[in-house]
C-alpha positions in Angstrom: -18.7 40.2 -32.8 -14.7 39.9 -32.6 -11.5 41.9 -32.1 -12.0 45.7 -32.5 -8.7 47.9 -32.6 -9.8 51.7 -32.4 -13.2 50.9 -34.4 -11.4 49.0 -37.0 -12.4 45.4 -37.5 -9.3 43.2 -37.0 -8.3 39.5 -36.6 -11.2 37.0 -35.9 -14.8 37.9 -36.2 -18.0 37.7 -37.4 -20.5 40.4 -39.0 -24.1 39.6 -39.6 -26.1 42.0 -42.0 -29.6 42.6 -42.3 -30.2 40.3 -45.0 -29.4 37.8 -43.1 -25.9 37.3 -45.3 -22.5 36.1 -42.8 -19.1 36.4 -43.0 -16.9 34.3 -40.2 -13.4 34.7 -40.2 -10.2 37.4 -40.6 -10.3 40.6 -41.0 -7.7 43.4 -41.2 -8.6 47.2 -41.6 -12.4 47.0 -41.5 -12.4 44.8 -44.9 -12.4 40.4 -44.9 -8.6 39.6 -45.6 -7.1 36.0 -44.6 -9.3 32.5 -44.5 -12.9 33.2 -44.0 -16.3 31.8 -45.0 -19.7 33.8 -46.3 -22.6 32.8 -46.4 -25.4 34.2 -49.0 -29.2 34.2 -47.9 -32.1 34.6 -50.2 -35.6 34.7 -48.6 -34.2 33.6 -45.6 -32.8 30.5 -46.5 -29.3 29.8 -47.3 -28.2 29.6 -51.1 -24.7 30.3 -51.0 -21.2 29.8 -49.6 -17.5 30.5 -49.9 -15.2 29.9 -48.0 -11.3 30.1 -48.8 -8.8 32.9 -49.2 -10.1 37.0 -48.9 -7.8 40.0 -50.0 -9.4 44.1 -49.4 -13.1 42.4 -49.2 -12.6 40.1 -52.2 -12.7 36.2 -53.1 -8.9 35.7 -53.7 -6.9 32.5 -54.0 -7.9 29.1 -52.8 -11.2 28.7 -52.2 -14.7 26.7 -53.2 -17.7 28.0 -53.9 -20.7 26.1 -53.5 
């Protein structure tokens, strides 16, 4: 769910995978770049979050980690 620009991911969205892990937030040529948060599930249940600064699909910057 979000912006789409010829099948490319861009600006504000959110993908859901299978596992049930989450990302919210920016995105810019199909990969999480800008602020964003994702969310890590382990046997269904939540077990771990960042959220702060992405570059090319990568943790970068500012950001906690809990």
């Amino acid at each position: 769910m979000g912006d789409w620009n010829k099948n490319i991911k861009e600006g504000f969205g959110t993908q859901t995978w299978v596992n049930g892990n989450k990302y919210e937030g920016e995105w810019a040529a199909n990969r999480r770049t800008g602020k964003g948060t994702y969310w890590v599930c382990e046997d269904g249940k939540l077990r771990k979050q960042y959220t702060g600064d992405w570059v090319e699909d990568k943790r970068h910057g500012v950001g906690v980690f809990t």
